[in-house]
PDB file of N, CA, C and O in Angstrom, chain B, residues numbered from 101:
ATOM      1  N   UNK B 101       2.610  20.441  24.314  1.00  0.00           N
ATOM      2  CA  UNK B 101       2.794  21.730  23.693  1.00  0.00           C
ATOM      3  C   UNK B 101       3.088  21.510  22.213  1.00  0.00           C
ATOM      4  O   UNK B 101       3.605  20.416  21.986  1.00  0.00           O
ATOM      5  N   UNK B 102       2.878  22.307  21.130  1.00  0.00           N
ATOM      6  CA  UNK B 102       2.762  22.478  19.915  1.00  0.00           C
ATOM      7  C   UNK B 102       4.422  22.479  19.446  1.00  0.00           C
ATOM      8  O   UNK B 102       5.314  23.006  20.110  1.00  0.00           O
ATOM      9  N   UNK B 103       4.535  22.054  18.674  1.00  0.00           N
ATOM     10  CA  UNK B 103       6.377  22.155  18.254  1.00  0.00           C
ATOM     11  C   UNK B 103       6.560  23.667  17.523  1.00  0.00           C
ATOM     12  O   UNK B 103       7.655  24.201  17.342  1.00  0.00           O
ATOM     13  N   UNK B 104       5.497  24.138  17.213  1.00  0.00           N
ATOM     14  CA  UNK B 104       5.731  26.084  16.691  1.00  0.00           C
ATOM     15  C   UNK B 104       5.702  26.520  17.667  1.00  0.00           C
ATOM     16  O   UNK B 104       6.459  27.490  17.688  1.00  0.00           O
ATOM     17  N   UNK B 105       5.092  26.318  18.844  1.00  0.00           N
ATOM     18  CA  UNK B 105       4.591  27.010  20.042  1.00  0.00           C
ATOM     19  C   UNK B 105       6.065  26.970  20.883  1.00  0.00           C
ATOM     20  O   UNK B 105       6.768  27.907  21.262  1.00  0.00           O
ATOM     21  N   UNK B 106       6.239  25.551  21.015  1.00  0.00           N
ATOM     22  CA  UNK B 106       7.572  25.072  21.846  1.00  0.00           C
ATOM     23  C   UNK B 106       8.761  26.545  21.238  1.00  0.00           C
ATOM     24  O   UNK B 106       9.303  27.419  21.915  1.00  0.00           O
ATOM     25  N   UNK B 107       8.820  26.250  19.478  1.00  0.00           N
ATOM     26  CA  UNK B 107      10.297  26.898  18.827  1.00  0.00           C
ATOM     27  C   UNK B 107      10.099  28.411  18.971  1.00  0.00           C
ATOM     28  O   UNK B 107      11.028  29.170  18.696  1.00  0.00           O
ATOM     29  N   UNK B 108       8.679  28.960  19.478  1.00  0.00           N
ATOM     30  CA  UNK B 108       8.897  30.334  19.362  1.00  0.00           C
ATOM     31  C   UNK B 108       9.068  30.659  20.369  1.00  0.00           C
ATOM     32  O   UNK B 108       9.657  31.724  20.557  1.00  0.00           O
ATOM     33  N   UNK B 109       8.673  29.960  21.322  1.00  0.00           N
ATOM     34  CA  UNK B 109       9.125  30.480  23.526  1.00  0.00           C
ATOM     35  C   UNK B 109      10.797  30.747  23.136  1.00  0.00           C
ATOM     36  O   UNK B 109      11.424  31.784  23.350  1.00  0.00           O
ATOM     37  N   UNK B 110      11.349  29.387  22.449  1.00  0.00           N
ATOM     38  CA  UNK B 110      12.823  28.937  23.030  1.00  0.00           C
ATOM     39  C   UNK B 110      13.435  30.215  22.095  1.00  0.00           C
ATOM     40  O   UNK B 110      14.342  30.851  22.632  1.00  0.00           O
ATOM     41  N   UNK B 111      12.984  30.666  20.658  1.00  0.00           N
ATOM     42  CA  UNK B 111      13.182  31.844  20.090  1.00  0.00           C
ATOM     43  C   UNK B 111      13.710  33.071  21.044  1.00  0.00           C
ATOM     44  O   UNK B 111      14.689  33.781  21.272  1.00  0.00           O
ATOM     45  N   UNK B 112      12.573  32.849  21.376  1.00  0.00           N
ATOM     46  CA  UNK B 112      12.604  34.474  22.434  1.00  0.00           C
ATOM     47  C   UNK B 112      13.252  34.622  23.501  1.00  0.00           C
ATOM     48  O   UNK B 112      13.575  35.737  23.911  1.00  0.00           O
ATOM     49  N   UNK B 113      13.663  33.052  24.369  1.00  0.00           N
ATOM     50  CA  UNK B 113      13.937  32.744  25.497  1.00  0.00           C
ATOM     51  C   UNK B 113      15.630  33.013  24.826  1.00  0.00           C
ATOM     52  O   UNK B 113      16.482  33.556  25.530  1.00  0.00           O
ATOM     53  N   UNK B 114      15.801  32.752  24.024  1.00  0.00           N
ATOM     54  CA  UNK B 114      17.358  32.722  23.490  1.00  0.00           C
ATOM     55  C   UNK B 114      17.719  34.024  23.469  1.00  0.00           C
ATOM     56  O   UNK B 114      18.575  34.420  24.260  1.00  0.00           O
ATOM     57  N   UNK B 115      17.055  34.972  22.463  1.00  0.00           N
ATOM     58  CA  UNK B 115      16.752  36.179  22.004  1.00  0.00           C
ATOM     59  C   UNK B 115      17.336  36.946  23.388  1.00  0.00           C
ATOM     60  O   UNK B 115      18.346  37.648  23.435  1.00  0.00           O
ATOM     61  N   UNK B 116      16.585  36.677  24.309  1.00  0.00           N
ATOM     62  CA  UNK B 116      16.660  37.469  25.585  1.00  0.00           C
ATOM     63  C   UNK B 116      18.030  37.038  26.319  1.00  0.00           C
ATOM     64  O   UNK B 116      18.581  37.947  26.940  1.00  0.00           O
ATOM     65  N   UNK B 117      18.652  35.774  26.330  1.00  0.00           N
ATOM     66  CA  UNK B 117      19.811  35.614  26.773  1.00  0.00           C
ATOM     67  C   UNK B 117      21.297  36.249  26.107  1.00  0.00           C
ATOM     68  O   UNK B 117      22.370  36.511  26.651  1.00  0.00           O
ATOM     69  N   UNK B 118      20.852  36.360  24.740  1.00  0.00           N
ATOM     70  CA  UNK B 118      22.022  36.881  24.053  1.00  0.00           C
ATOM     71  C   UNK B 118      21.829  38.158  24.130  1.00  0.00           C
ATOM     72  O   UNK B 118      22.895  38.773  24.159  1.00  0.00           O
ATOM     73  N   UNK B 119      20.913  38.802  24.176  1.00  0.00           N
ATOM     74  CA  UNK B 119      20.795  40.443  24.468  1.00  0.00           C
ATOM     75  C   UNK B 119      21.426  40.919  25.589  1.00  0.00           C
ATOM     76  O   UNK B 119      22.049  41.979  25.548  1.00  0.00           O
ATOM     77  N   UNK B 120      21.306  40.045  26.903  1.00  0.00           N
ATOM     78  CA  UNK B 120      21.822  40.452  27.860  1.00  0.00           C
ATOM     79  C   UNK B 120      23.181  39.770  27.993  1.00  0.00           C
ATOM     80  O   UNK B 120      23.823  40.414  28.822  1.00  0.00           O
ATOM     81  N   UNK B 121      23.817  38.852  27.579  1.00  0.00           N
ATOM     82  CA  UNK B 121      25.061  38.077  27.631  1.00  0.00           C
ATOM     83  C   UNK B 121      25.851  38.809  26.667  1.00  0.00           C
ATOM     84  O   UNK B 121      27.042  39.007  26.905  1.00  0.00           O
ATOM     85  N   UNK B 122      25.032  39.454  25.046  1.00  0.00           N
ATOM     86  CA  UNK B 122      26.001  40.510  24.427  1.00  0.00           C
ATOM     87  C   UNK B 122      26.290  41.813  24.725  1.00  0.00           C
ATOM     88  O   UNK B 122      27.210  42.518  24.310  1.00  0.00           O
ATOM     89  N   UNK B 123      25.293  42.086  25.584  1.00  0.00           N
ATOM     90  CA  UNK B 123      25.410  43.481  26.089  1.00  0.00           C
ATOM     91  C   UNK B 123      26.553  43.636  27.345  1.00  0.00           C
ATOM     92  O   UNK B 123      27.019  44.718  27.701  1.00  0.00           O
ATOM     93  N   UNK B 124      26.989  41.968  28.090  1.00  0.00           N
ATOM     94  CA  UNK B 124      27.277  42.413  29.860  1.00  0.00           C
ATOM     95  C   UNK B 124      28.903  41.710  29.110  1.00  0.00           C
ATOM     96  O   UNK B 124      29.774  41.759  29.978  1.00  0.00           O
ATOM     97  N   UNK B 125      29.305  41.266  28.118  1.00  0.00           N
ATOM     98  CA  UNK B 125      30.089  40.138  28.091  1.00  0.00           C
ATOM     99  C   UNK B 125      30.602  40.796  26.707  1.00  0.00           C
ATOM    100  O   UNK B 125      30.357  40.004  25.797  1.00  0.00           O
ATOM    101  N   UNK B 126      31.213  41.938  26.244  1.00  0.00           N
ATOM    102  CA  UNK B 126      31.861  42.631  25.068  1.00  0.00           C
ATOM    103  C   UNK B 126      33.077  43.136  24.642  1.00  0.00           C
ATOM    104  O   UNK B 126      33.288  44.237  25.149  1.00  0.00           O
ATOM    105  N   UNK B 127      34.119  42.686  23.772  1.00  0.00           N
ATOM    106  CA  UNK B 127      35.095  43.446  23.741  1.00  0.00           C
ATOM    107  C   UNK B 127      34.650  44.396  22.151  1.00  0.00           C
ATOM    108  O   UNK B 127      33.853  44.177  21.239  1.00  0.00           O
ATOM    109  N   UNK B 128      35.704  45.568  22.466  1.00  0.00           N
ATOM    110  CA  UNK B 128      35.873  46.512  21.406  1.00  0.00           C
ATOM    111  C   UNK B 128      36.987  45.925  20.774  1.00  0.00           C
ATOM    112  O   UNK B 128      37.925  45.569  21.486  1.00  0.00           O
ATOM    113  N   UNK B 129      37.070  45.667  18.803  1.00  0.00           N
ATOM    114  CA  UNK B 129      38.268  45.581  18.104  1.00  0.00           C
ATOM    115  C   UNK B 129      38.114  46.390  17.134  1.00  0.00           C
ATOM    116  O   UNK B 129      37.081  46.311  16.469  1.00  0.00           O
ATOM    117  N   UNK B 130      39.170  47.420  16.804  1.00  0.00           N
ATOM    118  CA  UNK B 130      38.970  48.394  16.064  1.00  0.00           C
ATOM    119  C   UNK B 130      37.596  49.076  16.458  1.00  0.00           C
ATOM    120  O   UNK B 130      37.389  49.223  17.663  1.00  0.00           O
ATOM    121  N   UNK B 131      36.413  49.608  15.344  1.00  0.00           N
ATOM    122  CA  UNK B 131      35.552  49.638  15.225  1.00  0.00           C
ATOM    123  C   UNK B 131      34.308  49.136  15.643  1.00  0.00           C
ATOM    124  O   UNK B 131      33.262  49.675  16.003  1.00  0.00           O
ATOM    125  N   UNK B 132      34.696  47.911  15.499  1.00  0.00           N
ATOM    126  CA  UNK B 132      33.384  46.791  15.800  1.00  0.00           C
ATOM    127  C   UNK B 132      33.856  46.366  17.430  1.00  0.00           C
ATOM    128  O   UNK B 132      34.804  46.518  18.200  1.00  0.00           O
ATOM    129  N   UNK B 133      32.426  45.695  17.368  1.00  0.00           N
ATOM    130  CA  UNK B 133      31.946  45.583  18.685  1.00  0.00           C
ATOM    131  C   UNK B 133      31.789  43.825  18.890  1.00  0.00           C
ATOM    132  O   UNK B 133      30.775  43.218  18.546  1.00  0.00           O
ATOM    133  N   UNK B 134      32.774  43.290  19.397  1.00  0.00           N
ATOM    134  CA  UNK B 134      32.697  41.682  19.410  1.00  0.00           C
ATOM    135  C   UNK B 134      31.946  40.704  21.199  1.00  0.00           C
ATOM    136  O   UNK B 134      32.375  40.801  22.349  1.00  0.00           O
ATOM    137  N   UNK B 135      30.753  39.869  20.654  1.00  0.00           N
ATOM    138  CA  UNK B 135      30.396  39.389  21.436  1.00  0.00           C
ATOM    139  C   UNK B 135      29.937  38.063  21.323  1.00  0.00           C
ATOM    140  O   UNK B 135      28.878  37.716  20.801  1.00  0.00           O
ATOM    141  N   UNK B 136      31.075  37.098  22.017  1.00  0.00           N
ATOM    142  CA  UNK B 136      31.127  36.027  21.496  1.00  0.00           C
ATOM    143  C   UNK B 136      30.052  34.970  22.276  1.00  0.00           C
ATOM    144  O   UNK B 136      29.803  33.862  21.800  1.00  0.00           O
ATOM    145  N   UNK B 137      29.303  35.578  23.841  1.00  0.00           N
ATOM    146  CA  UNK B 137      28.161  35.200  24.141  1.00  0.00           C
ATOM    147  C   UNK B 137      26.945  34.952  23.073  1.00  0.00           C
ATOM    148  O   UNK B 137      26.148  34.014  23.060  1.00  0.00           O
ATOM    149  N   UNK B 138      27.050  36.227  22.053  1.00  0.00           N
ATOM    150  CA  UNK B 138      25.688  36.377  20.969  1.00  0.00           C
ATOM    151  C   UNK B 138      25.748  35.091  20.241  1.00  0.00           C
ATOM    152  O   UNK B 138      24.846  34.286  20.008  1.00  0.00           O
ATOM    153  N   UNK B 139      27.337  35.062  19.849  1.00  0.00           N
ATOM    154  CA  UNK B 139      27.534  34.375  18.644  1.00  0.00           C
ATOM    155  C   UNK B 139      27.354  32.615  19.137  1.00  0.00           C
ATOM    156  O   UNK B 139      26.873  31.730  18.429  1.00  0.00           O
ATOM    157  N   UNK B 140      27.750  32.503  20.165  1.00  0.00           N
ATOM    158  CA  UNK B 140      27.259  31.443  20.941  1.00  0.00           C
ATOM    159  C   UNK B 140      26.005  30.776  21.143  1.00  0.00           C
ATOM    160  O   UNK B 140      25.817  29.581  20.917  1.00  0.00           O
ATOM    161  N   UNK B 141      25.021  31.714  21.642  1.00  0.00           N
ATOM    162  CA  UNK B 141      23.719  31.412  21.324  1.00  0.00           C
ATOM    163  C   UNK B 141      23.134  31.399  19.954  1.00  0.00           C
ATOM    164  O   UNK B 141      22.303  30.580  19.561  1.00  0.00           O
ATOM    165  N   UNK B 142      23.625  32.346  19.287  1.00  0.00           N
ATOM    166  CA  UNK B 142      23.365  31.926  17.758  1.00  0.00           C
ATOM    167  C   UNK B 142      23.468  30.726  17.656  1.00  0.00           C
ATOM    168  O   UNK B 142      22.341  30.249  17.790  1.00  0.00           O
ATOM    169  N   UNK B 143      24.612  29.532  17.398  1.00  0.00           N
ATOM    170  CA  UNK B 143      24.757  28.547  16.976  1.00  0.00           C
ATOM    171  C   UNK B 143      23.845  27.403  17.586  1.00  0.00           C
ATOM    172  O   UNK B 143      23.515  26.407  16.942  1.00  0.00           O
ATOM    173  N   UNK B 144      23.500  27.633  18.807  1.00  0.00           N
ATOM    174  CA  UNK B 144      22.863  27.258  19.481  1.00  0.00           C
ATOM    175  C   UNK B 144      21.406  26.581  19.298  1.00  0.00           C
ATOM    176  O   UNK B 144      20.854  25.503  19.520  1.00  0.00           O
ATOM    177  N   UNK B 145      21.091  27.952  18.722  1.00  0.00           N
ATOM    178  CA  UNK B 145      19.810  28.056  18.065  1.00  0.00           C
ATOM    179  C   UNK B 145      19.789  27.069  16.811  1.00  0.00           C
ATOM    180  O   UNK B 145      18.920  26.210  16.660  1.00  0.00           O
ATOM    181  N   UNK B 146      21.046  27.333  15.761  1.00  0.00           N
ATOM    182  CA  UNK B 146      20.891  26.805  14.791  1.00  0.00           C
ATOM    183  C   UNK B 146      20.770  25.561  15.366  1.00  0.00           C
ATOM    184  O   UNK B 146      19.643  25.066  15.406  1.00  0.00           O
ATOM    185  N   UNK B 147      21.795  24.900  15.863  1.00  0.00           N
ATOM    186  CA  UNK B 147      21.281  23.450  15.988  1.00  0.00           C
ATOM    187  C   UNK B 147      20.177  22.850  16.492  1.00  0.00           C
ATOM    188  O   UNK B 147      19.723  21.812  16.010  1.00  0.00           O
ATOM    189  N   UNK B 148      19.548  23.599  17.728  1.00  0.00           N
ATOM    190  CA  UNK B 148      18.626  22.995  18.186  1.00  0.00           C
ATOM    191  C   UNK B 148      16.929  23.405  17.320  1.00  0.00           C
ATOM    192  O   UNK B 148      15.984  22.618  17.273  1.00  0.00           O
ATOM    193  N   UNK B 149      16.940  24.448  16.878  1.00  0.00           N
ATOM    194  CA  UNK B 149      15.777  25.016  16.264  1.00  0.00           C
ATOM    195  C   UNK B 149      15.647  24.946  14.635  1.00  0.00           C
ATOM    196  O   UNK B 149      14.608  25.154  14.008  1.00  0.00           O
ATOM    197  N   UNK B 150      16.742  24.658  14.161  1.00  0.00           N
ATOM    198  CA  UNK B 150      16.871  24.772  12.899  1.00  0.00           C
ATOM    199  C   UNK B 150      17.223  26.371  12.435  1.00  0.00           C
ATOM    200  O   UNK B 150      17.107  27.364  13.154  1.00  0.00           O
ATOM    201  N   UNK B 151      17.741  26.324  10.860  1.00  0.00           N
ATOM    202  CA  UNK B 151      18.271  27.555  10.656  1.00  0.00           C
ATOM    203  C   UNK B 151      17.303  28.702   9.808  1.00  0.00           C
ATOM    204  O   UNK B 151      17.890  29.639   9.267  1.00  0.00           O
ATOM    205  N   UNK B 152      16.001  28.615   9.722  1.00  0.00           N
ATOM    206  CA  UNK B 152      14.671  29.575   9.587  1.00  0.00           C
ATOM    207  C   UNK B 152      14.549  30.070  10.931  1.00  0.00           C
ATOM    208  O   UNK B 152      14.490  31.294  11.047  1.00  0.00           O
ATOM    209  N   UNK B 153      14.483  29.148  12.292  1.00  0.00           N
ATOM    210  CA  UNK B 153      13.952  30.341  13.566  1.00  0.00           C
ATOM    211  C   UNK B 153      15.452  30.328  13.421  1.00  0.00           C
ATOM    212  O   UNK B 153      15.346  30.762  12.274  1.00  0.00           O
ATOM    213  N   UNK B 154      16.676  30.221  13.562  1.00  0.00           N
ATOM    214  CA  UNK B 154      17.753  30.703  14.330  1.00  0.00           C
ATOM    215  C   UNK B 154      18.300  31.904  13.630  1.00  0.00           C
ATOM    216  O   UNK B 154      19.025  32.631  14.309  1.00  0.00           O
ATOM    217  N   UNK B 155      18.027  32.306  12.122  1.00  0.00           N
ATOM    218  CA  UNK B 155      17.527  33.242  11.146  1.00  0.00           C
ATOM    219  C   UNK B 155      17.286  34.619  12.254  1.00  0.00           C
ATOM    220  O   UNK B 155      18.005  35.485  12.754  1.00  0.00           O
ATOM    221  N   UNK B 156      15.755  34.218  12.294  1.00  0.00           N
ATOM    222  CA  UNK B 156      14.747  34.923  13.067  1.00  0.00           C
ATOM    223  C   UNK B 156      15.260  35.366  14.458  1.00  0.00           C
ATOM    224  O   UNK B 156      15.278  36.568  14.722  1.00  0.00           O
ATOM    225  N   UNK B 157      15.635  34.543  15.266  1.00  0.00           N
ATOM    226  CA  UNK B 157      16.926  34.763  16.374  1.00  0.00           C
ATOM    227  C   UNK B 157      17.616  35.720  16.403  1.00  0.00           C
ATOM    228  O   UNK B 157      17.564  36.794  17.003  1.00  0.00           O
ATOM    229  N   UNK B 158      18.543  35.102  15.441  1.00  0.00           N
ATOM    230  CA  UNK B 158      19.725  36.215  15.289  1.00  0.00           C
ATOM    231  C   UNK B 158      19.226  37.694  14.522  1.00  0.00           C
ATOM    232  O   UNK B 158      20.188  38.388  14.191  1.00  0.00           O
ATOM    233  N   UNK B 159      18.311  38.086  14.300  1.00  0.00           N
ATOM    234  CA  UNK B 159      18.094  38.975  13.514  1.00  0.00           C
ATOM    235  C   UNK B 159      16.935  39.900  14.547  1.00  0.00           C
ATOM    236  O   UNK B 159      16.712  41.077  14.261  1.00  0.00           O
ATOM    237  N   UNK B 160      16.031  39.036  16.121  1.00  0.00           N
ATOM    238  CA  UNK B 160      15.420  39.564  16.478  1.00  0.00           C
ATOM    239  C   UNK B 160      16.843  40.715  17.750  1.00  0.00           C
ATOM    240  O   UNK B 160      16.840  41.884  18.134  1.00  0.00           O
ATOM    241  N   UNK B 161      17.807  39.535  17.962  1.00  0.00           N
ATOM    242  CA  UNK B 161      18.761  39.941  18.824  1.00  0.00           C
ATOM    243  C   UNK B 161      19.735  41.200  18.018  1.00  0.00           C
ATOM    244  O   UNK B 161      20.207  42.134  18.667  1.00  0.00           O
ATOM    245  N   UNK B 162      19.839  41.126  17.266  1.00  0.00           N
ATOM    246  CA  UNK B 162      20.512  42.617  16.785  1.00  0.00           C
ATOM    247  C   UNK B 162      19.872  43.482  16.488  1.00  0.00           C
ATOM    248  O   UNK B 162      20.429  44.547  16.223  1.00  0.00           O
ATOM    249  N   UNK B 163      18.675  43.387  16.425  1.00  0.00           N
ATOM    250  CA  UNK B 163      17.513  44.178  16.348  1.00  0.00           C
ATOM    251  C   UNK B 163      17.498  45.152  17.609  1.00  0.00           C
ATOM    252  O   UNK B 163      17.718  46.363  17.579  1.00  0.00           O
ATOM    253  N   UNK B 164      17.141  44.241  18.919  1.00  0.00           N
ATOM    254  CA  UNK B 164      17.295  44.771  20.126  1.00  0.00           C
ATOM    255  C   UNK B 164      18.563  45.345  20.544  1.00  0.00           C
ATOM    256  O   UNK B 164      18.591  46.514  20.928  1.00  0.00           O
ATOM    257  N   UNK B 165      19.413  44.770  20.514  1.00  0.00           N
ATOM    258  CA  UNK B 165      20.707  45.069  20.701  1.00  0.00           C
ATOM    259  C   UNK B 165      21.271  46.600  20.120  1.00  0.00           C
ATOM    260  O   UNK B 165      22.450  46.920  20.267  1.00  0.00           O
TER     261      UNK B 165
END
């Protein structure tokens, strides 16, 4: 498999875990809305994908979210 091909599955494959891990797994403080599943897979990303897709990641997941 292609190493763009490989980083954009695991993109999305992430994308989709933190959507549902920030959505099922949330506390309320003040105002904001804290989910430390998201922020988890975020970092995640960064390390394993580098920080252009984990960028893209985190930005497709709050998107959805």
């Amino acid at each position: 498999m292609k190493k763009r091909t490989y980083q954009l599955v695991l993109t999305a494959v992430l994308s989709a875990l933190a959507v549902c891990g920030g959505s099922m797994f949330s506390f309320p403080i003040g105002v904001a809305k804290c989910a430390p599943t998201q922020s988890l897979i975020n970092i995640v990303a960064g390390v394993v994908l580098g920080p252009e897709w984990a960028v893209a990641q985190a930005l497709l997941t709050s998107t959805v979210r």
